[in-house]
C-alpha positions in Angstrom: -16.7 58.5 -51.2 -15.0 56.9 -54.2 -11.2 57.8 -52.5 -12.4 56.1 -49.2 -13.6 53.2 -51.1 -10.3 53.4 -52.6 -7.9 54.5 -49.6 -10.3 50.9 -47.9 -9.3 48.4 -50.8 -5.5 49.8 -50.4 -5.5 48.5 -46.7 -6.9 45.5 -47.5 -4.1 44.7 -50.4 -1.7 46.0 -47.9 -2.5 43.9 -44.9 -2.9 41.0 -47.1 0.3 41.4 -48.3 1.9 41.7 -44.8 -0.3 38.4 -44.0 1.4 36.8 -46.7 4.8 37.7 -46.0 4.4 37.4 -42.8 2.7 33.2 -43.1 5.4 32.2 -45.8 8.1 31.3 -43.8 5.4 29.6 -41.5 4.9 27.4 -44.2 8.8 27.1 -45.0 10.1 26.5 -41.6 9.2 22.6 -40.1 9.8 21.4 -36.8 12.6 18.5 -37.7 12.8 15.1 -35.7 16.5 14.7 -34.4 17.9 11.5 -35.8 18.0 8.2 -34.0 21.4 7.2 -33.1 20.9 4.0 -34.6 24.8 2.9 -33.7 24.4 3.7 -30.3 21.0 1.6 -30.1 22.7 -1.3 -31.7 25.5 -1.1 -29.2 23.0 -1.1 -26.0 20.5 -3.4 -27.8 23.6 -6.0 -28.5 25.0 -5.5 -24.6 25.0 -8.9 -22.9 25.2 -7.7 -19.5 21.5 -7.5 -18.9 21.3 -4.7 -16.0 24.0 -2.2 -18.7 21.8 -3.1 -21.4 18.5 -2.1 -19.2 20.0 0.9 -17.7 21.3 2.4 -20.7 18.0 1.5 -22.6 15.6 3.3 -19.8 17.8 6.7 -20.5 18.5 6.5 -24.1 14.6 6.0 -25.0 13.8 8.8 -22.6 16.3 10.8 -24.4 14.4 9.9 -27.7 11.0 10.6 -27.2 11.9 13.9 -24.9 13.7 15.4 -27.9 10.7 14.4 -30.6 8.2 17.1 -31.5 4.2 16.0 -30.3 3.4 14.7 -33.9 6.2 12.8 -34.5 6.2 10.5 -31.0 4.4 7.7 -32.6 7.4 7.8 -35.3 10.2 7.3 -32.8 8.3 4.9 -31.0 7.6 2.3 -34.3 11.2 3.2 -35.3 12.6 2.0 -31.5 9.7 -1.1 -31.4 11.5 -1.9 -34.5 14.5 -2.3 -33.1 13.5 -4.4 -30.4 11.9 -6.8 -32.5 14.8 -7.3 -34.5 17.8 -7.6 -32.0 14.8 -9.7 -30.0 15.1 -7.6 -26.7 14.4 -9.5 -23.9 11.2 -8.1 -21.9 10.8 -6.2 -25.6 6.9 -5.9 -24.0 7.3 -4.3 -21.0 9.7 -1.5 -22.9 6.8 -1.2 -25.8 4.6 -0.3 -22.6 7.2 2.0 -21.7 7.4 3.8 -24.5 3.5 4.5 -24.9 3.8 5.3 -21.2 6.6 8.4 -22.0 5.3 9.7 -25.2 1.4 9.9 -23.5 3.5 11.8 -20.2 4.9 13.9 -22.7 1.9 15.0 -24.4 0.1 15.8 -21.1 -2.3 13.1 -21.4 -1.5 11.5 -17.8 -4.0 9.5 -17.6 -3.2 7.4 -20.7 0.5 7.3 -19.3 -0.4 6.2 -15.8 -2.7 3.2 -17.8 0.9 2.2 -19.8 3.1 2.5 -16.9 0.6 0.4 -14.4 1.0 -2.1 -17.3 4.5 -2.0 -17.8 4.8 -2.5 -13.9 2.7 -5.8 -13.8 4.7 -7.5 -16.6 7.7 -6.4 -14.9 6.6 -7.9 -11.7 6.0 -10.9 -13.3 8.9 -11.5 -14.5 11.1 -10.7 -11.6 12.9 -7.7 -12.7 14.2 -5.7 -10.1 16.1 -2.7 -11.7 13.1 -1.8 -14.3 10.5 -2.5 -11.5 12.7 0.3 -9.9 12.4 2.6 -12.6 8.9 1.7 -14.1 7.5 2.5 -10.2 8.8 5.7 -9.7 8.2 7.1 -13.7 4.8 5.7 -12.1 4.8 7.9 -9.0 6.0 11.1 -11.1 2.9 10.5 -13.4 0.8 10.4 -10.4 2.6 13.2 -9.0 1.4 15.5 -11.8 -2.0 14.0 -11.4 -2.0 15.0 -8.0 -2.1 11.2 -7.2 -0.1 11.9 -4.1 -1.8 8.3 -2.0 -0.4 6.5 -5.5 2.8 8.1 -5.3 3.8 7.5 -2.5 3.1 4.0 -2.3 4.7 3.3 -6.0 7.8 5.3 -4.6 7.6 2.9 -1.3 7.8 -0.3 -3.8 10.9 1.4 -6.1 12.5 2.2 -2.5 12.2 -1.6 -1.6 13.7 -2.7 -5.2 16.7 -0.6 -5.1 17.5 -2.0 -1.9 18.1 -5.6 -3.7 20.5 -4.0 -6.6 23.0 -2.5 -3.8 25.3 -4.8 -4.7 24.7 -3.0 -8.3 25.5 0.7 -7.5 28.4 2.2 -5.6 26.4 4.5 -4.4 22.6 5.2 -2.2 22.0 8.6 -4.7 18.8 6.4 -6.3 17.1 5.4 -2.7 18.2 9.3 -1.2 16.1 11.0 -4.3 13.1 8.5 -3.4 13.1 9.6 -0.4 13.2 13.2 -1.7 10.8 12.4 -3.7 8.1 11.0 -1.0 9.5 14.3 1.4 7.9 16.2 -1.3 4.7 14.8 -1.3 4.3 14.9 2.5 5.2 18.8 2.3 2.5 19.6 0.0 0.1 17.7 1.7 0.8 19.8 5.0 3.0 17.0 6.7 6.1 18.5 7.7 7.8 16.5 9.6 7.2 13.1 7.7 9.1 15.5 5.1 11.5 16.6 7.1 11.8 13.1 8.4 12.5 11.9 4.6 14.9 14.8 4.0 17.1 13.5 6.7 17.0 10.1 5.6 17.9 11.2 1.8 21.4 13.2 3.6 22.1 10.1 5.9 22.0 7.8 2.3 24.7 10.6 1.0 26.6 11.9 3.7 29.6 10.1 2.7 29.3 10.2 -0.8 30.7 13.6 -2.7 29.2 12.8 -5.8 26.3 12.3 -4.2 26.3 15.4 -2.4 27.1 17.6 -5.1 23.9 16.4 -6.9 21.6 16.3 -3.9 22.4 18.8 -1.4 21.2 21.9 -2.7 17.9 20.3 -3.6 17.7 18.2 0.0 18.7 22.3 1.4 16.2 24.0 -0.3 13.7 21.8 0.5 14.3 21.9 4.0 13.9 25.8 3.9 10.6 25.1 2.0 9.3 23.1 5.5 10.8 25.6 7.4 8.8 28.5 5.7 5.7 26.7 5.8 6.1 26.1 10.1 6.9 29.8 10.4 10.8 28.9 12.0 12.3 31.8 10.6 15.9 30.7 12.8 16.1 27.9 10.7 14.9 29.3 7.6 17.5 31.6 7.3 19.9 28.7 9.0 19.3 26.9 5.6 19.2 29.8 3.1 23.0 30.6 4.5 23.8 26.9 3.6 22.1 27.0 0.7 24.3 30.3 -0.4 27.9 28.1 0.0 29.5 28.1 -3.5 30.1 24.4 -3.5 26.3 23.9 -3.9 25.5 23.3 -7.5 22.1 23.1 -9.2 20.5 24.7 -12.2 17.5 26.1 -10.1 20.5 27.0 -7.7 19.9 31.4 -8.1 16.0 30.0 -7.8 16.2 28.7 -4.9 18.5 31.3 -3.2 16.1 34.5 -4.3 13.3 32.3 -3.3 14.2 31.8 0.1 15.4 35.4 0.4 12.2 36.6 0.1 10.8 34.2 2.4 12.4 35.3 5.3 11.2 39.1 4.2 7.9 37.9 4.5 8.2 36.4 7.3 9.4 39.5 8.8 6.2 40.5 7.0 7.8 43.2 5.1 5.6 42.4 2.1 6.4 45.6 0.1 10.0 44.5 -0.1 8.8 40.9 -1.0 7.3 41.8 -3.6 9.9 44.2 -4.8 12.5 40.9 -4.9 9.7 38.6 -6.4 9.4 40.6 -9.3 13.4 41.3 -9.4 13.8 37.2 -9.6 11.1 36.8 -11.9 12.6 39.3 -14.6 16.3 37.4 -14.0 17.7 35.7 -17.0 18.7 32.8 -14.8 15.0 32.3 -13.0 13.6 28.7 -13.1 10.0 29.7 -14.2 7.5 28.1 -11.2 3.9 29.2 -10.3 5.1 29.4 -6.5 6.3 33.3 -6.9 2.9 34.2 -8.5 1.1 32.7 -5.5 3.9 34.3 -2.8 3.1 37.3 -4.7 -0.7 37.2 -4.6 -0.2 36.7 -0.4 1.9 39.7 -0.7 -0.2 41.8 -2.1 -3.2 40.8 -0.2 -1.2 41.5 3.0 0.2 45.1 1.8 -3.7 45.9 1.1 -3.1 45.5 -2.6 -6.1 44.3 -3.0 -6.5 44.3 -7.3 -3.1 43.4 -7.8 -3.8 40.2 -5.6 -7.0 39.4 -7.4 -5.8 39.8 -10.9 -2.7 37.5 -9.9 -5.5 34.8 -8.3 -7.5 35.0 -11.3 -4.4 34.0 -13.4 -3.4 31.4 -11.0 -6.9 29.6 -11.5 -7.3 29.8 -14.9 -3.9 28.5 -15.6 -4.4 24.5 -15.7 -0.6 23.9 -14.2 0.8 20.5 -12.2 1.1 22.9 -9.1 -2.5 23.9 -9.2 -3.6 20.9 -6.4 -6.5 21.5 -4.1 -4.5 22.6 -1.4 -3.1 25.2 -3.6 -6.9 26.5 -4.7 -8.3 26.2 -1.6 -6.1 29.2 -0.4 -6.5 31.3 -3.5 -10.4 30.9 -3.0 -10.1 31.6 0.3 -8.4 34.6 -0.3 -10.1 36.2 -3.3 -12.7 35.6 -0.7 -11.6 37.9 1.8 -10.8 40.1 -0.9 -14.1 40.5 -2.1 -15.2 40.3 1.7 -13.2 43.6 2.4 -14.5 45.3 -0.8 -17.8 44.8 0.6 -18.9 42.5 -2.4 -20.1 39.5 0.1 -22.2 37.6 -2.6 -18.9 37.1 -4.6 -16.9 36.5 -1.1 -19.7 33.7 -0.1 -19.0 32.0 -3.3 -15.5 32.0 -3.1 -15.7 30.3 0.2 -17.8 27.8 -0.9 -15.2 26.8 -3.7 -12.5 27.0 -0.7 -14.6 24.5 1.1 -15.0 22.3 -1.7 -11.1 22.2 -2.6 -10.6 21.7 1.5 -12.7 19.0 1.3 -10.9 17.3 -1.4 -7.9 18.4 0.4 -8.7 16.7 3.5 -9.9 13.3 2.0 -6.9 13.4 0.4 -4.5 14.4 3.6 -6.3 11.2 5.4 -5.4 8.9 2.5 -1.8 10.2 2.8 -2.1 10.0 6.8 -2.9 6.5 5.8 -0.2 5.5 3.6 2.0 7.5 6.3 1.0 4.9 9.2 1.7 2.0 6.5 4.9 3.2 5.4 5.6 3.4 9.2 4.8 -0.3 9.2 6.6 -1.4 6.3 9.9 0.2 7.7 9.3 -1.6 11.3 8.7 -4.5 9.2 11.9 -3.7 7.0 14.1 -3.1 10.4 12.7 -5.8 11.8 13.6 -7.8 9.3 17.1 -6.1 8.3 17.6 -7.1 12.2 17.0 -9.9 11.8 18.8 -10.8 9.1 22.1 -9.3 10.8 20.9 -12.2 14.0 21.1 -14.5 11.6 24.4 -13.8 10.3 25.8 -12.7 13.9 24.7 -16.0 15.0 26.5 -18.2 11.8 29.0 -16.1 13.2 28.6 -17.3 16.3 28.2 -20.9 15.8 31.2 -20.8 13.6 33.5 -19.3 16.0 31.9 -21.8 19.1 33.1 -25.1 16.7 36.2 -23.5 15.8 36.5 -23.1 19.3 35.9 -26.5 20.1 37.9 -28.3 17.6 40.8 -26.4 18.6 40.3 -27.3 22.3 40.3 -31.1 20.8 43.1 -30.3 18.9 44.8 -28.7 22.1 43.7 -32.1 24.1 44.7 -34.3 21.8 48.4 -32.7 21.5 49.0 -32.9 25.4 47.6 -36.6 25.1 49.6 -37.6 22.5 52.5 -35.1 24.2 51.8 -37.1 27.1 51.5 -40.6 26.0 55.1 -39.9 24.3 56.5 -38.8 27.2 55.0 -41.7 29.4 56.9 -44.1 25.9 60.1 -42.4 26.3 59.9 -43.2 30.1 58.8 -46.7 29.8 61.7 -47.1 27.1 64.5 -45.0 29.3 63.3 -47.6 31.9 63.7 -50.9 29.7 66.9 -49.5 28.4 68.2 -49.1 31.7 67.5 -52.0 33.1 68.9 -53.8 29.6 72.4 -51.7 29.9 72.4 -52.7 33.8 72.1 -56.0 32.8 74.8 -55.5 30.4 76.8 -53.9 32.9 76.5 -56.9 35.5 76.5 -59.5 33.4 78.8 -59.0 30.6 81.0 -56.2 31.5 81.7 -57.6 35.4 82.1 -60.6 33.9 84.9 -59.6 31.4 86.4 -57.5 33.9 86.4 -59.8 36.6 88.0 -62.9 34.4 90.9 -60.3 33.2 91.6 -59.2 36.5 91.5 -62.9 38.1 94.3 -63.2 35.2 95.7 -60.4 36.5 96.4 -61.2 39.6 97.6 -65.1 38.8 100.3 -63.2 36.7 100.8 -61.0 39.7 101.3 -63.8 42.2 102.8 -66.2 39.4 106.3 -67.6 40.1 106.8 -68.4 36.2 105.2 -65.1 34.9 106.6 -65.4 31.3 105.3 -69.3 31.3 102.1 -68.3 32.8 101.4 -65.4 30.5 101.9 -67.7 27.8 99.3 -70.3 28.9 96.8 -67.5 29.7 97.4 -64.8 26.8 95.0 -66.4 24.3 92.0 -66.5 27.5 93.1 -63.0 28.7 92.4 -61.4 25.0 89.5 -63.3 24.7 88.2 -61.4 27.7 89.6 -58.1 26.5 87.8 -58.5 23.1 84.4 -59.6 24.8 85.1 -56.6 27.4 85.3 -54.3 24.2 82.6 -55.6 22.4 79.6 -54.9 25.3 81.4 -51.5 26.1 80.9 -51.0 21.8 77.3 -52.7 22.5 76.4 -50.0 25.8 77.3 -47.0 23.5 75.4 -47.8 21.1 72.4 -48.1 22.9 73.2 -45.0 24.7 73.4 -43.3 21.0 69.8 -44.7 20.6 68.8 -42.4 23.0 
């Protein structure tokens, strides 16, 4: 008795010494907050271009509080307040809001963090601020994502899409309005809707198709998510159209081996050869480069149930509801219900089975209140973008007809230019007529009267010299008259070219 007691109180010094050991460094090792980089917060606090100094404020505070440990949020948050205050940041209020928003998002509480966004969104609104109206609404529609929100989501995704629109003077690029649109694709695919999702997909690769950046960011994701739609409508064509496209090296993502497994084994179940589905499930799920997501869990609880697996199935359900996870929605619940239903169904255990189905119905009720909501917000959105092209439309009338009007009075002014040219072309032509006239008749008159008359009164001299008996005595009575008549002669001929110069 006495070396059991003994061999008992040895274990028990042992294990507490393990313990020990074993809760030292526990006590050694903290958690440390990464330092503020209080020269870089100067620098965007002190930017006087307001849209650089809001930009680079949004991603620098998300930077922040993502890298802070839980217990130390409320830390960064006074320490970044502080800063605000003292560089007095403009809209200082609506980033404060902002903050508390993040830090409650990042602690899970999304309730809280839906309250500080909707806050931050209103006092944004007030003031007219376009670009963090843009980024406050769609940090609101993730929140509301998460929630499962998807009615709130897509509406606050709606209003950033209509914001980003007035800043495209701001961006070189449409990569902010394509991942809306991804983003509102997203929530009509998990609401069953799927081609409003395919619709937005299309619209997200028309924003980028000339854009290389763009694409290299977007494509894979806009790819996959196409496949995703293509899985769910049982089109295995264009499925496996997608996975090959989705498989080109110049795709780059870091869920890029993710989403290339995943839709591998979506075409093998399509083919419904579940046994080799779940053969590559697992094989992704064990890969060093997997991008953990409950999806495989629930593609491998289907496969299992249709193998006839039926305890493997159940024990992955049971998991699957336990687990409180973003992706567990109603839609998702109401098929594992309505599976571990049928499960219990075929092992004959129909009280269990019942039950089930009545939590299936419950979660399809949800489900469906919820798809009409969305159906709703569809037929709005529908609206607003009639409404938008409408008014895009006729904003283009508007300018096409400045345009118009513009080229009509430059049009008419140079007609009146034209006319008043040939008039005054015209009118000078009609003046150089009426002068050629005057100056005819003048140098006729010249001609008639002062030239004829010259001539004739030296030839009348002439021809007395001619006919003269006395020439030499006659000459010499008449030589002063006959150069008078010479000299006159000369000066109208000097008095016609000159006129005739004036021409």
């Amino acid at each position: 008795m006495f070396r059991r007691l003994t061999f008992a109180l040895s274990l028990t010094l042992l294990f507490l010494q393990v313990v020990h050991i074993n809760a030292r460094p526990k006590t050694i090792v903290q958690l440390r907050q990464p330092p503020i980089n209080k020269d870089t917060l100067i620098n965007i606090l002190t930017q006087q271009d307001a849209f650089l100094r809001e930009k680079r404020l949004i991603t620098f505070t998300k930077t922040c509080l993502k890298a802070a440990d839980t217990s130390k949020l409320s830390y960064v948050r006074d320490t970044l307040n502080s800063y605000f205050v003292k560089y007095n940041l403009p809209n200082r209020d609506i980033f404060s809001l902002f903050l508390k928003a993040v830090s409650f998002n990042n602690k899970h509480d999304l309730k809280q963090a839906e309250s500080y966004m909707a806050k931050a969104v209103q006092l944004a609104e007030k003031s007219n601020q376009s670009y963090l109206m843009f980024q406050l609404l769609s940090h609101l529609g993730f929140i509301q994502t998460d929630k499962g929100d998807y009615i709130g989501a897509i509406y606050n995704y709606r209003l950033a899409t209509i914001e980003i629109r007035k800043l495209k003077n701001k961006f070189k690029d449409n990569r902010r309005e394509a991942s809306l649109n991804i983003n509102i694709s997203d929530l009509f695919y998990k609401s069953g809707f799927y081609s409003q999702s395919l619709n937005y997909l299309d619209k997200a690769w028309a924003l980028i198709a000339n854009d290389t950046t763009g694409k290299r960011l977007l494509s894979s994701v806009i790819l996959y998510n196409k496949s995703e739609n293509y899985f769910r409508m049982n089109k295995i064509d264009s499925l496996r159209a997608y996975h090959v496209k989705l498989n080109n090296p110049e795709n780059k993502n870091y869920k890029i081996f993710t989403y290339r497994q995943r839709t591998a084994y979506y075409i093998t179940l399509l083919q419904h050869n579940y046994n080799l589905a779940i053969k590559q499930i697992k094989e992704l799920q064990k890969s060093k480069d997997y991008a953990h997501n409950d999806l495989e869990e629930q593609h491998l609880a289907d496969a299992y149930y249709m193998s006839g697996q039926l305890d493997s199935a159940k024990l992955v359900i049971g998991k699957l509801l336990t687990a409180d996870t973003e992706n567990n929605q109603p839609e998702v619940k109401f098929h594992l219900y309505e599976t571990l239903a049928r499960i219990f169904e075929k092992k004959g255990d129909y009280k269990a089975s019942s039950n089930n189905f009545m939590l299936a119905l419950k979660q399809s009720v949800e489900n469906n209140i919820r798809l009409t909501q969305v159906g709703s917000i569809s037929s709005q959105i529908k609206i607003d973008e009639t409404e938008n092209s409408y008014m895009q439309k006729a904003e283009i009338y508007k300018r096409e007809r400045l345009w118009l009007l513009f080229i009509v009075l430059i049009a008419a002014l140079s007609i009146i230019a034209i006319a008043l040219f040939y008039r005054n072309v015209r009118q000078k032509r009609h003046y150089e007529k009426l002068l050629y006239e005057a100056k005819k008749e003048e140098l006729a008159f010249i001609n008639s009267h002062e030239v004829r008359k010259h001539l004739t009164n030296i030839l009348g001299m002439i021809d007395i010299l001619k006919h003269s008996n006395n020439k030499l005595e006659d000459y010499a009575q008449i030589e002063e008259y006959l150069y008078k008549s010479a000299s006159l002669l000369d000066d109208s001929i000097k008095n016609i070219s000159e006129k005739l110069n004036d021409e």
